[in-house]
Backbone as JSON, one array per atom type, in Angstrom:
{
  "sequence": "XXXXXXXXXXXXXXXXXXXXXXXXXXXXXXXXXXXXXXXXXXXXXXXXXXXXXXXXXXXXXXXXXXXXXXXXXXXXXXXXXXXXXXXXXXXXXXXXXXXXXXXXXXXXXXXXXXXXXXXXXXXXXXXXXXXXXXXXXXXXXXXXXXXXXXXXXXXXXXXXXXXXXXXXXXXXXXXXXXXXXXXXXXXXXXXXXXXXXXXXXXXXXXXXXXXXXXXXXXXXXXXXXXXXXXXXXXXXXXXXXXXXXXXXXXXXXXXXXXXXXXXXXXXXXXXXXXXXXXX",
  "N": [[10.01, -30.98, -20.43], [11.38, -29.25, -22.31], [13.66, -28.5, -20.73], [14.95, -30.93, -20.73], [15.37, -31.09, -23.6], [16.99, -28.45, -23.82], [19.42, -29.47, -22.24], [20.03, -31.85, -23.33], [21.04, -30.72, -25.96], [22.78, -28.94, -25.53], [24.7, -30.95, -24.28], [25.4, -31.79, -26.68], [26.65, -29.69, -28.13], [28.74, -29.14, -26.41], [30.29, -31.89, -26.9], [30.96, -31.64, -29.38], [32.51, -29.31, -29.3], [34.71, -30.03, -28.22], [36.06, -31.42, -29.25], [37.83, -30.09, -30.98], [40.56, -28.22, -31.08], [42.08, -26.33, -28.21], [42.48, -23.48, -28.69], [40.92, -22.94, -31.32], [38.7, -23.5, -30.1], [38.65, -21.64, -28.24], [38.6, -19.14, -30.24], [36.07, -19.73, -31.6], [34.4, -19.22, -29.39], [34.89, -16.66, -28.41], [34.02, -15.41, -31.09], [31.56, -16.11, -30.72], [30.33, -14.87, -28.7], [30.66, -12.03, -28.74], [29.04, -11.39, -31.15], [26.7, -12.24, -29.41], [26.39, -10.14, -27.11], [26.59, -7.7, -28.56], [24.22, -8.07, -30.44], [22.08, -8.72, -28.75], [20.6, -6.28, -26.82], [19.43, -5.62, -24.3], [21.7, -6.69, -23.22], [24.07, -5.58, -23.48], [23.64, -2.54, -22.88], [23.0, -2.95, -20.14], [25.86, -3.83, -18.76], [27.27, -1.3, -20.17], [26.04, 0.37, -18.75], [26.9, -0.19, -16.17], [29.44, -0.1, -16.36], [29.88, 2.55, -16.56], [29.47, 3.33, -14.34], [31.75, 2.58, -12.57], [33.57, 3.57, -14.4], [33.24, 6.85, -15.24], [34.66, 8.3, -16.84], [35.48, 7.17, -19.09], [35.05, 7.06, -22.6], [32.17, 6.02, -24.27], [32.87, 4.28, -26.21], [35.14, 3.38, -25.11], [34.29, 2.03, -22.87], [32.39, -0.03, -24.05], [34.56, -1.64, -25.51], [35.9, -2.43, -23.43], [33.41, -4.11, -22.15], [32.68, -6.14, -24.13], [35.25, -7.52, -24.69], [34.96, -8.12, -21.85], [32.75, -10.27, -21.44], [33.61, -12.07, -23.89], [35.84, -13.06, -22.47], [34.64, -14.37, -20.17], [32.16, -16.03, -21.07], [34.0, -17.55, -22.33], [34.95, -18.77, -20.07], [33.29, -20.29, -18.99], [32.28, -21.76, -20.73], [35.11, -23.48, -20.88], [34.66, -24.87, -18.1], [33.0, -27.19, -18.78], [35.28, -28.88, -18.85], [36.94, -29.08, -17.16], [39.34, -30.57, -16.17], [40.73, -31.08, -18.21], [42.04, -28.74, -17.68], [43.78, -28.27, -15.9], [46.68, -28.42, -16.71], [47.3, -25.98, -17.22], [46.75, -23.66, -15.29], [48.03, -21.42, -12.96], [49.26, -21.14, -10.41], [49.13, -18.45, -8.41], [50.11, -17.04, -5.02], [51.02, -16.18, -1.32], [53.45, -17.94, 0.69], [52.31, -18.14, 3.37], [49.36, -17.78, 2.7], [49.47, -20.27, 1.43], [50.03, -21.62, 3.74], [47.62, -21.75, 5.39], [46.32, -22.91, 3.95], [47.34, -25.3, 4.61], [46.05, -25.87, 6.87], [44.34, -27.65, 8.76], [42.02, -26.63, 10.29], [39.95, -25.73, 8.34], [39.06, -23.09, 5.99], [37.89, -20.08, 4.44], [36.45, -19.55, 1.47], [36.5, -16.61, -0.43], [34.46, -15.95, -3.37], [35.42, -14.49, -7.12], [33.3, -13.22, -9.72], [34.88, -13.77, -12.28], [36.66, -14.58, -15.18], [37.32, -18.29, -15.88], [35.52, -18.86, -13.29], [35.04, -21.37, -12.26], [37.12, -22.42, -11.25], [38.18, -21.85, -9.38], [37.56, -23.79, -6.85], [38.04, -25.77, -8.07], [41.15, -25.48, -8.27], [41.46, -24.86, -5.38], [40.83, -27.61, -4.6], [42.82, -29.04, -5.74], [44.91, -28.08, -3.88], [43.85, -28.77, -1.5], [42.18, -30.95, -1.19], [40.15, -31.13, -0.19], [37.38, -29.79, -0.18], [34.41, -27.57, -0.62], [31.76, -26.65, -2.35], [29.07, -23.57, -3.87], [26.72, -23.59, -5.85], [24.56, -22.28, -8.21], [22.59, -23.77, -9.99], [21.46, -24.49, -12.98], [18.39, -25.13, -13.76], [18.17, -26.81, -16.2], [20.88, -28.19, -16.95], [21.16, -31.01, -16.38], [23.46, -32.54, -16.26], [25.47, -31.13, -14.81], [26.41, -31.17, -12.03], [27.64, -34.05, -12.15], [29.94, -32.65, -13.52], [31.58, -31.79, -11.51], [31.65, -33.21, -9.43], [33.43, -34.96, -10.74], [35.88, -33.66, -10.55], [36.29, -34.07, -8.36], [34.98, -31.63, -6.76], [32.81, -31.5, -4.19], [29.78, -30.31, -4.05], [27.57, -27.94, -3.06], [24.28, -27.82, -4.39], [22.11, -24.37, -4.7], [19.66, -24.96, -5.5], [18.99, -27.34, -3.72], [17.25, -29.1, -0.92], [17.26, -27.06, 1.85], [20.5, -26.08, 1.69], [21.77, -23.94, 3.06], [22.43, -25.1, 5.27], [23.75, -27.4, 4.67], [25.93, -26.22, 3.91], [27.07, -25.16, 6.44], [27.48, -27.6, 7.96], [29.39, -28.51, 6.16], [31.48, -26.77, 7.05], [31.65, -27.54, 9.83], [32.67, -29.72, 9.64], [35.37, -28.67, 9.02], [36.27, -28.28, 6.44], [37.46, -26.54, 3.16], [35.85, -23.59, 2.32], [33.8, -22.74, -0.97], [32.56, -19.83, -1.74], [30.66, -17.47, -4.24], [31.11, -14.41, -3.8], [30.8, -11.89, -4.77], [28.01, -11.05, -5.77], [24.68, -9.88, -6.06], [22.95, -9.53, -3.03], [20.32, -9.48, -0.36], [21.76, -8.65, 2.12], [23.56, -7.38, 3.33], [24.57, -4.11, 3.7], [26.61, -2.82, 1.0], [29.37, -0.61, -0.11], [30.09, -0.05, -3.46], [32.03, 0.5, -5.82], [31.39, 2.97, -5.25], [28.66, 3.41, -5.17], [25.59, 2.61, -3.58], [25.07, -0.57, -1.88], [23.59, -3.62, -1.73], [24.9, -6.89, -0.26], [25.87, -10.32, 0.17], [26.37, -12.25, 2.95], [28.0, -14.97, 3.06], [30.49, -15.63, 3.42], [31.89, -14.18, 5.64], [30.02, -15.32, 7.11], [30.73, -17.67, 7.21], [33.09, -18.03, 8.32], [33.03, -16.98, 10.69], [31.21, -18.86, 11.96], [32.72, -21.18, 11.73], [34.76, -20.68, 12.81], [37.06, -20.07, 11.38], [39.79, -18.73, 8.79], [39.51, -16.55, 6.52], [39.84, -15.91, 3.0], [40.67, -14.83, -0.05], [39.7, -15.12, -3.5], [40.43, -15.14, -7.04], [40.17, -15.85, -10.59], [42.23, -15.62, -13.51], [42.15, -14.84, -16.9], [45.04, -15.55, -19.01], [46.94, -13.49, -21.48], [48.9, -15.93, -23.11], [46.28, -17.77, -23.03], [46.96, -19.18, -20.16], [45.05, -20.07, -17.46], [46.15, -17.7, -14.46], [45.58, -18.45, -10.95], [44.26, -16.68, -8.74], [45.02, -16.15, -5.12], [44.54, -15.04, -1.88], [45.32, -13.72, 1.55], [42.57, -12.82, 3.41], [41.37, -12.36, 6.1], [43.42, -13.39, 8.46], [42.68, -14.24, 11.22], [39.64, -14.96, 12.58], [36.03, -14.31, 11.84], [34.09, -12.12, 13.91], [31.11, -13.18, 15.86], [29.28, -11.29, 15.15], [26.75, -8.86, 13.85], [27.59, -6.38, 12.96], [30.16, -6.47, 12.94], [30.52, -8.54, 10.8], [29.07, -6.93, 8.91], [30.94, -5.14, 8.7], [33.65, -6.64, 7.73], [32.67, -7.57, 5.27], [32.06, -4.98, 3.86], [34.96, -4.57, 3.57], [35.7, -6.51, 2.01], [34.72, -5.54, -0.02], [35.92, -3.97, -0.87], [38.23, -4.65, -1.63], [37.78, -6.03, -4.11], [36.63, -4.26, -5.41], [39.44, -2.86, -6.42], [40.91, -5.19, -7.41], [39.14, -5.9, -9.98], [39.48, -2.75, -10.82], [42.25, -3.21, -11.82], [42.1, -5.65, -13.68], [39.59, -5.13, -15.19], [38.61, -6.4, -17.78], [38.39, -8.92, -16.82], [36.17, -8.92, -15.13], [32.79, -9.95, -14.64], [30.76, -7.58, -16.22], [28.13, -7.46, -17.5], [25.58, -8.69, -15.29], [23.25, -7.45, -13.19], [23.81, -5.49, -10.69], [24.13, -3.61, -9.55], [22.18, -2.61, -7.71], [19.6, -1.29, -5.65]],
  "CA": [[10.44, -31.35, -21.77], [12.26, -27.93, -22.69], [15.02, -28.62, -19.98], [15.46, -32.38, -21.56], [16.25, -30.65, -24.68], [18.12, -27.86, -23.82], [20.19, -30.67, -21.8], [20.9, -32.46, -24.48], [21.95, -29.6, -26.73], [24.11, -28.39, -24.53], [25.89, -31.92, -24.16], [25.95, -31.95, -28.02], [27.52, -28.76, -28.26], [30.22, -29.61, -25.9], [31.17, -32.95, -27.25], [31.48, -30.82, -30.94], [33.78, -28.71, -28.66], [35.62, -31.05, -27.6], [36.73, -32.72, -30.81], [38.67, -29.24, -31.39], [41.61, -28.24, -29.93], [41.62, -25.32, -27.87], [42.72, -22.42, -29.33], [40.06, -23.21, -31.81], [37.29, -23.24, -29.1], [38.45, -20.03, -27.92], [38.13, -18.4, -30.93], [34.55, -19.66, -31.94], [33.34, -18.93, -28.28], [35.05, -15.21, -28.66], [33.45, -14.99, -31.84], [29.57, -15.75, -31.02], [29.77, -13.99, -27.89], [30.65, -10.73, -29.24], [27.79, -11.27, -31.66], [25.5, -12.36, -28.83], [26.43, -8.61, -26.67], [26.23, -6.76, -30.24], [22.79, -8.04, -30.46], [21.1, -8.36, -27.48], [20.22, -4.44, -26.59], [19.76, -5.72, -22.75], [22.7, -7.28, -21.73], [24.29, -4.98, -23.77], [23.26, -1.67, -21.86], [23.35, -3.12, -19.0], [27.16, -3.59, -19.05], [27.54, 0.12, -20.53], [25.85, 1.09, -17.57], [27.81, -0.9, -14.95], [30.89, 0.29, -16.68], [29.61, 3.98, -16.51], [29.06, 3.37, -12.6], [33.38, 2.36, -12.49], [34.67, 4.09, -15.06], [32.74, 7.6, -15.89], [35.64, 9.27, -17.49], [35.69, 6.42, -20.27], [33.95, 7.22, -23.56], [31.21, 4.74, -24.38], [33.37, 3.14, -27.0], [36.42, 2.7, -24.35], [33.75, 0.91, -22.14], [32.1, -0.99, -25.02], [35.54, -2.32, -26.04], [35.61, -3.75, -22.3], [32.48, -5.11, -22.13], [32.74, -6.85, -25.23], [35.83, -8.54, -23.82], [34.55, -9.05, -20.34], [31.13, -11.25, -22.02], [34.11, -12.86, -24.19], [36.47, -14.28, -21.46], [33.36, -15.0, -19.29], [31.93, -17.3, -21.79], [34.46, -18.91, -22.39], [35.55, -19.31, -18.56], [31.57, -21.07, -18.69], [32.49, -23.18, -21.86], [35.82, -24.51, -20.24], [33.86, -25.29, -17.1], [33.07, -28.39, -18.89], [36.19, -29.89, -19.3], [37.65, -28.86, -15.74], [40.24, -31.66, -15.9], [42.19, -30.94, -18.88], [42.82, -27.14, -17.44], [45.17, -28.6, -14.68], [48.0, -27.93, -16.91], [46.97, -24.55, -17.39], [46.6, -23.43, -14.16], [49.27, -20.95, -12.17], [48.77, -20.47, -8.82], [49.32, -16.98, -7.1], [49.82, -16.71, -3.75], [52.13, -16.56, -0.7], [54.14, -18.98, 1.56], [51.49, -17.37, 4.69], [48.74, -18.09, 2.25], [49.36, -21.99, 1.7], [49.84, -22.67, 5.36], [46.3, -21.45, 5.69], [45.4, -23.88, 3.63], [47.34, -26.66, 4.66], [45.79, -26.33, 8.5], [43.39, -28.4, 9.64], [41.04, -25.72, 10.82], [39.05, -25.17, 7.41], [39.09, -22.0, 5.48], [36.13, -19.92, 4.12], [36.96, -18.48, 0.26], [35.31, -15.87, -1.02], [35.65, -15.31, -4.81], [34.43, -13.38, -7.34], [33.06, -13.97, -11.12], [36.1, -13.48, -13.16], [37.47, -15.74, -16.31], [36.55, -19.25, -15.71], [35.19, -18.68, -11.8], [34.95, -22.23, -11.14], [38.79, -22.95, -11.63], [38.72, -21.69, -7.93], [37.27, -24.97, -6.5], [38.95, -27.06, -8.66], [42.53, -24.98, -7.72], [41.55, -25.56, -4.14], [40.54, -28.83, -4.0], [44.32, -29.57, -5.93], [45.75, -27.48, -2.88], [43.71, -29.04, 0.02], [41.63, -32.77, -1.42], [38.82, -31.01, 1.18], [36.46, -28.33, -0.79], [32.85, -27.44, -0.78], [31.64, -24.93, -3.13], [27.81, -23.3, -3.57], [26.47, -23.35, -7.04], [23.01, -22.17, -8.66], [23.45, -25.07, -11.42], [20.61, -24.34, -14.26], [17.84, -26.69, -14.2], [18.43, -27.93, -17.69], [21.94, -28.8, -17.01], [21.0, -32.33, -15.39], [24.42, -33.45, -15.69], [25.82, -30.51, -13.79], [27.13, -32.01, -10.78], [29.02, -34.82, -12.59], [31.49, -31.87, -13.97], [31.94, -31.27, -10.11], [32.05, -34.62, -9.06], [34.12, -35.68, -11.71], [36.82, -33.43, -10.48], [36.3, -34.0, -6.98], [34.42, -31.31, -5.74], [32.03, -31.18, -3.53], [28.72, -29.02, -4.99], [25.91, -28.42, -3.01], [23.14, -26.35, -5.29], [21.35, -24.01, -4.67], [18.2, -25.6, -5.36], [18.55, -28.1, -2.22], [16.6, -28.47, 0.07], [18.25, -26.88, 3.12], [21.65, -25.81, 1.52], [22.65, -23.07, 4.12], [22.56, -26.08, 6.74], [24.85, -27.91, 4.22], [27.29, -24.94, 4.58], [27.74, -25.07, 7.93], [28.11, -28.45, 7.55], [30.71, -28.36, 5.55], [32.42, -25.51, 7.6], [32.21, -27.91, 10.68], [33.85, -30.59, 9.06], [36.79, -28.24, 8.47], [36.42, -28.3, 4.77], [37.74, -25.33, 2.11], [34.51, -23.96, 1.48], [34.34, -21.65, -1.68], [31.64, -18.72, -2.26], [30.95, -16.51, -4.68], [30.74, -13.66, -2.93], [30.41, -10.41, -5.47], [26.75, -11.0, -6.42], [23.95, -9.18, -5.38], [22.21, -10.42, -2.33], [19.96, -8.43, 0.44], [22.12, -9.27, 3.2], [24.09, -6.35, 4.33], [24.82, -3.1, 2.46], [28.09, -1.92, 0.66], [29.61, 0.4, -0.59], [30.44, -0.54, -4.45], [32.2, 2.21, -6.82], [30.14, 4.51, -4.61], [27.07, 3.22, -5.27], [24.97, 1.77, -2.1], [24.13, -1.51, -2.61], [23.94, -4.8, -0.87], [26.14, -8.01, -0.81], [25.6, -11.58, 0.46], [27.39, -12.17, 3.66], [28.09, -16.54, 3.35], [32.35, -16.1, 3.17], [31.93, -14.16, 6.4], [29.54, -16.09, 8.26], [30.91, -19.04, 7.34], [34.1, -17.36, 9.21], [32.37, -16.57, 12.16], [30.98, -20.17, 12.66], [33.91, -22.09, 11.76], [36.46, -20.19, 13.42], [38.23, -19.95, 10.32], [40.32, -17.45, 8.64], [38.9, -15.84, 5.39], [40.53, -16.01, 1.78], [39.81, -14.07, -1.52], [40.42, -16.11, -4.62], [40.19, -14.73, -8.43], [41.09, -15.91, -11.69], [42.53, -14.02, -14.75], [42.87, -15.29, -18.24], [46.24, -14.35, -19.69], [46.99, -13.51, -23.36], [49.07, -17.07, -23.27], [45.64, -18.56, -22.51], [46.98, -19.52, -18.93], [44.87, -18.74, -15.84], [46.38, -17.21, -12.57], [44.56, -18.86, -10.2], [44.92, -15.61, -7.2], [44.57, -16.41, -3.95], [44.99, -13.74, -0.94], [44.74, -14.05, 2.53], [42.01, -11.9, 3.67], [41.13, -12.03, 7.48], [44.16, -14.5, 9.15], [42.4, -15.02, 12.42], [37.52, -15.43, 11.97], [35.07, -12.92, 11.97], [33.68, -12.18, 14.77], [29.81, -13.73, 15.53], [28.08, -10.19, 15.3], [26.28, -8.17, 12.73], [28.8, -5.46, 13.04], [31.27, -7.34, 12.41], [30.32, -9.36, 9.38], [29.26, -6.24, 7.6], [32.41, -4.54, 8.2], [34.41, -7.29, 6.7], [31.93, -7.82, 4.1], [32.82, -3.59, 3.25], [36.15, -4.42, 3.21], [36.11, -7.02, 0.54], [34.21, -5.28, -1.85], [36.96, -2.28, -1.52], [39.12, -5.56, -2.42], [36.96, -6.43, -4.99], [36.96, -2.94, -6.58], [40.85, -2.7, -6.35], [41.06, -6.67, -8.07], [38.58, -4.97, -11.15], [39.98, -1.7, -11.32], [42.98, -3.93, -12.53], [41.57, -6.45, -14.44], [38.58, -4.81, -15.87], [38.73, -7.46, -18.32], [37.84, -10.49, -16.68], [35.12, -9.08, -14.29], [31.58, -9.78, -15.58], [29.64, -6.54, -15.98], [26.43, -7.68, -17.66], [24.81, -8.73, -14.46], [22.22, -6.52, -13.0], [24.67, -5.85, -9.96], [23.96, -2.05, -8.4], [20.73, -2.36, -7.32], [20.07, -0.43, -3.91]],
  "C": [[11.5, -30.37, -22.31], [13.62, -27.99, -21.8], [15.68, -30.13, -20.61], [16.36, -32.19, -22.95], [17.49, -30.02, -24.64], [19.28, -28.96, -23.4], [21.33, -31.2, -22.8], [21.39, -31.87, -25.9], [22.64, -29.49, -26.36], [25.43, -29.88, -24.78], [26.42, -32.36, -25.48], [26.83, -31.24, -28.32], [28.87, -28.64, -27.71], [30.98, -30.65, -26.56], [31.37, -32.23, -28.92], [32.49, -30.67, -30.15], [34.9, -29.43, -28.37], [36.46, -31.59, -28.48], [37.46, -31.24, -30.92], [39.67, -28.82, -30.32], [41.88, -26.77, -29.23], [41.1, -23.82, -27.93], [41.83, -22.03, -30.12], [38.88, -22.75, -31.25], [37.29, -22.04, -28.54], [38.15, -19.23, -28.72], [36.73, -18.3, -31.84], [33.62, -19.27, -30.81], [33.69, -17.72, -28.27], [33.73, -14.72, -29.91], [31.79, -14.85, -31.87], [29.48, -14.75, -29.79], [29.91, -12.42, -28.05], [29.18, -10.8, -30.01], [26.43, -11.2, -30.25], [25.28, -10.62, -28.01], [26.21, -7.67, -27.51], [25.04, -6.81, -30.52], [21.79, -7.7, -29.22], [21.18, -6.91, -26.68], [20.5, -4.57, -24.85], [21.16, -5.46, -22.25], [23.74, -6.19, -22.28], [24.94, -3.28, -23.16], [22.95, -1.89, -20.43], [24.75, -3.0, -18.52], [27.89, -2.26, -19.21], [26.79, 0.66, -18.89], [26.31, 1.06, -16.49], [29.18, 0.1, -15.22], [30.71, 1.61, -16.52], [29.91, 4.51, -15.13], [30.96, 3.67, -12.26], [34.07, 3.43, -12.99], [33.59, 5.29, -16.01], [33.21, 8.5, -16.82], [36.02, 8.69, -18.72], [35.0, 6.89, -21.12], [33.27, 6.0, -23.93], [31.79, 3.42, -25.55], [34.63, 2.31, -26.1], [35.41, 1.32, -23.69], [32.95, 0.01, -22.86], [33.34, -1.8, -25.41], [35.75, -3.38, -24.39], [34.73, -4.95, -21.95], [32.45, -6.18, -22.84], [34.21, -7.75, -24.53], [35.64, -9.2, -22.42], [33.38, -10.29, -20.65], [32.7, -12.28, -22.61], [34.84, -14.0, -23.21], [35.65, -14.81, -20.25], [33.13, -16.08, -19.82], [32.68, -17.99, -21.67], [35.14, -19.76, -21.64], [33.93, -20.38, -18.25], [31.82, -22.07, -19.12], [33.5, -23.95, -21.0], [35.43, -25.58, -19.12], [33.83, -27.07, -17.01], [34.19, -29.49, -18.9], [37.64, -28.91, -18.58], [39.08, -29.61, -15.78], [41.41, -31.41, -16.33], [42.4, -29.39, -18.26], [43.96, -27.48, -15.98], [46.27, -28.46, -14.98], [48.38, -26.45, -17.24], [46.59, -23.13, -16.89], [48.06, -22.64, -13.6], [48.97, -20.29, -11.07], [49.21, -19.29, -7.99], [49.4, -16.98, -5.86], [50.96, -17.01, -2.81], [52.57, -17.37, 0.16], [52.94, -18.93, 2.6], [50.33, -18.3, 3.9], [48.63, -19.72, 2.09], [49.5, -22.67, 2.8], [48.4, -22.37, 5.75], [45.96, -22.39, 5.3], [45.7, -25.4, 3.88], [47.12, -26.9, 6.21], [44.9, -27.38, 8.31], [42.37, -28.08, 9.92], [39.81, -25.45, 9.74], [39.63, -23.96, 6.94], [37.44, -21.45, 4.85], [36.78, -19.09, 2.84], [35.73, -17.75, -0.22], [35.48, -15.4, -2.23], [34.47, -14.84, -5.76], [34.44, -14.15, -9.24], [33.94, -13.5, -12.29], [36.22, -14.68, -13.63], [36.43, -17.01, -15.98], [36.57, -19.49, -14.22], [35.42, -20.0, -11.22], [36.11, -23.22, -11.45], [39.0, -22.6, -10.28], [38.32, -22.8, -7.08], [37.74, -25.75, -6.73], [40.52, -26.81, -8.3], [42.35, -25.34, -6.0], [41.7, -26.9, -3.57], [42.04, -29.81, -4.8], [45.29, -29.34, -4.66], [45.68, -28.42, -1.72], [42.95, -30.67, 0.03], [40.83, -32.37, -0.13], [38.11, -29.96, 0.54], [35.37, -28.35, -0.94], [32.7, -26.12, -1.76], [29.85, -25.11, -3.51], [27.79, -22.79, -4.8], [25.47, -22.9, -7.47], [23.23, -22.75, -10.13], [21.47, -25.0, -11.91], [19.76, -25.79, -14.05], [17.85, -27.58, -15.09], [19.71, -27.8, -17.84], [22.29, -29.87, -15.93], [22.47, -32.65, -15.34], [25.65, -32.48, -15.37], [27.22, -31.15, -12.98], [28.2, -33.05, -11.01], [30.52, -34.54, -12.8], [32.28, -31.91, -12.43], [32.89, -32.49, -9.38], [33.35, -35.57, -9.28], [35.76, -35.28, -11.5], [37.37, -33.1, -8.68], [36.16, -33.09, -6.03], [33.27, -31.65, -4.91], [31.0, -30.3, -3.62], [27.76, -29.23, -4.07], [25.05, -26.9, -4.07], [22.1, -25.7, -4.49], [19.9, -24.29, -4.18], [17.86, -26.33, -4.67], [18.18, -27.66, -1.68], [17.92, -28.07, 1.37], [20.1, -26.29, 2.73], [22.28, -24.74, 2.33], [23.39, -24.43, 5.16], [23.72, -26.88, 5.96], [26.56, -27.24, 4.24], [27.91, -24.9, 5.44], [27.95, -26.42, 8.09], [29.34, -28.99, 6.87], [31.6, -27.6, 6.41], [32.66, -25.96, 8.93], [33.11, -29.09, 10.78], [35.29, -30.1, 8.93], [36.9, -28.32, 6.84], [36.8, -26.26, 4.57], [36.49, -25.09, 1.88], [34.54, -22.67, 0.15], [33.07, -20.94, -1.65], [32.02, -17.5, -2.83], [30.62, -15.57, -4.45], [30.7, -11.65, -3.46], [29.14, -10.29, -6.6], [26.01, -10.16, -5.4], [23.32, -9.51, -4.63], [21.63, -9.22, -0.85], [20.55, -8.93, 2.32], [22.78, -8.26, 4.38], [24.36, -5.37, 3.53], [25.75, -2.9, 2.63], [27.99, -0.75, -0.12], [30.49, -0.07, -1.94], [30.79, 0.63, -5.63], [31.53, 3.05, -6.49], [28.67, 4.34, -4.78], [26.7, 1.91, -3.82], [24.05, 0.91, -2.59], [24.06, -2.26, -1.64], [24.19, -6.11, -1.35], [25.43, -9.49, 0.09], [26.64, -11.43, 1.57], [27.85, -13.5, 4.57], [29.76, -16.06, 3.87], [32.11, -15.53, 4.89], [31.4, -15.19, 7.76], [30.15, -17.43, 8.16], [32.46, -19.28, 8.06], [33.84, -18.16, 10.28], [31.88, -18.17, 12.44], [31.79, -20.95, 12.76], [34.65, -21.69, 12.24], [37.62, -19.99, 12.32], [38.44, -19.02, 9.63], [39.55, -17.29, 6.86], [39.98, -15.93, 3.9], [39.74, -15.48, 0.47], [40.7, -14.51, -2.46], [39.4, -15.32, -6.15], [40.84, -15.33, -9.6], [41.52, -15.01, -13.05], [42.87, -15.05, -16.09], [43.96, -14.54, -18.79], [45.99, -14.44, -21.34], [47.57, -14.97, -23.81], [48.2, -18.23, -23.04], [45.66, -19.54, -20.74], [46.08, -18.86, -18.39], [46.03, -18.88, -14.56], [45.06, -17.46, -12.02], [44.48, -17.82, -8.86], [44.24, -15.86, -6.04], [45.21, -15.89, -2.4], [44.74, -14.35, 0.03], [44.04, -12.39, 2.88], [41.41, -11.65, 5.51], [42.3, -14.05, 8.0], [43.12, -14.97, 10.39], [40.37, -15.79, 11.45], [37.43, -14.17, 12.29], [34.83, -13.24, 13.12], [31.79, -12.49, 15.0], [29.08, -12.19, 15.64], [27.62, -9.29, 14.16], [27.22, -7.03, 12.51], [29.65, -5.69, 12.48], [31.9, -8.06, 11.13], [29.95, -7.98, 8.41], [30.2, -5.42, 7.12], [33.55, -5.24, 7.54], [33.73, -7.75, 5.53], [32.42, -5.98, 3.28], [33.81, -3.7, 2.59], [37.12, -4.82, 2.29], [35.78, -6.84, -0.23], [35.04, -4.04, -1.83], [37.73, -3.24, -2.07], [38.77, -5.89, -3.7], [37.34, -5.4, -6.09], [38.45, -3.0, -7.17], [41.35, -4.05, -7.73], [40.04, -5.98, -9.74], [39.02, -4.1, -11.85], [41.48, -2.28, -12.4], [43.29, -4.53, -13.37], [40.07, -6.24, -15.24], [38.07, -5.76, -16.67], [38.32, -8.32, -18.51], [37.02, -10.47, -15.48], [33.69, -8.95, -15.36], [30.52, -8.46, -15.39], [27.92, -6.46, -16.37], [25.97, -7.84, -16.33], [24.6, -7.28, -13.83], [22.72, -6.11, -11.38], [24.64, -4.7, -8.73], [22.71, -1.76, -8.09], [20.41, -1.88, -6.0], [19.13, -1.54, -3.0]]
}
């Protein structure tokens, strides 16, 4: 009953949104989410502590003034989410000549991207590039109509919550499909090395390398001050991984030094609330 509701809050709250015109929506979704980080003590100090981990030479107000914008252009990379379609004119794609023949092979690709701005503008930027994309979601039980956003813009979603969704992966990855993952969450898969802190990472973008034979790609977005995103999209291993544990966690290392480097930059539009340095 409590997911029925939320549900249909949620789809109320959007179609409000919707009736306003953007600029608008950015500045009421800036405005509660500052309140919501200002209040909530957690997510709050959590954030201050992430940011402490990066940046220890900041004073707690430098890295409060980040946080507070990283929660803002998060949100409202969540809010847009819904209304995937109209951001196609709003969209600027990054990347080089090398980079789009990757994607216009044949062979598949495996992206690995990270939770910046509105994250899932990298699925929807792919699947404009290549009309072949899979991407791996953990879609909220009380957002039944989820998948439609996905659908609606012709990706390809499998969740989480399926049954069997690794096997859908590789599925996808023998089809030759774009597949996307987000690949700078916390997962006990292989350990990195993250602003110096020893943690561990998820290691799908690789393996999904290593099985497909296909070459690797690191994709980010950035909200600008003109409200555009840069959609960025690197090439990160041209040839595959190689099938061995070795292997996969050394290119799993090598994209969270990418990772750092893409942050250290954009501070901004990486999300630091999550609970992210855990050993």
């Amino acid at each position: 009953m409590k997911h029925f509701i939320a549900s249909n809050l949620i789809t109320f709250i959007v179609f409000l949104l919707k009736l306003l015109k953007r600029d608008t929506r950015k500045s009421i979704v800036f405005w509660l989410a500052e309140k919501i980080i200002m209040g909530f003590e957690k997510t709050k100090c959590r954030a201050l502590s992430n940011l402490r981990v990066a940046y220890p030479y900041n004073t707690d107000e430098e890295n409060l003034r980040i946080a507070v914008r990283s929660y803002q252009n998060i949100a409202f990379g969540v809010v847009e989410c819904f209304w995937l379609q109209e951001l196609e004119q709003q969209i600027d794609i990054v990347c080089d000549a090398q980079t789009l023949d990757i994607l216009s092979r044949e062979g598949g690709v495996s992206i690995a991207t990270m939770h910046t701005s509105c994250f899932e503008l990298v699925p929807f930027a792919i699947q404009h590039l290549t009309g072949n994309v899979t991407t791996l979601s953990k879609i909220p039980k009380f957002l039944s109509k989820a998948k439609s956003i996905y659908h609606s813009a012709n990706i390809d979603v499998i969740d989480k919550h399926d049954s069997n969704p690794i096997i859908a992966l590789l599925k996808a990855s023998r089809d030759n499909r774009a597949v996307c993952l987000h690949s700078d969450h916390y997962a006990q898969e292989t350990p990195v090395s993250f602003f110096g802190c020893k943690t561990q990472a998820p290691t799908g973008a690789a393996l999904i390398s290593s099985y497909g034979k296909m070459p690797i790609l690191m994709c980010y977005t950035v909200l600008k001050d003109n409200n555009r995103y840069d959609v960025v999209i690197e090439r990160f291993v041209d040839g595959y991984v190689d099938n061995n544990k070795e292997e996969i966690s050394l290119t799993m290392g090598k994209l969270y030094q990418r990772f750092e480097e893409v942050i250290y930059k954009h501070p901004e539009q990486w999300y630091w609330s999550y609970n992210r340095f855990r050993p």
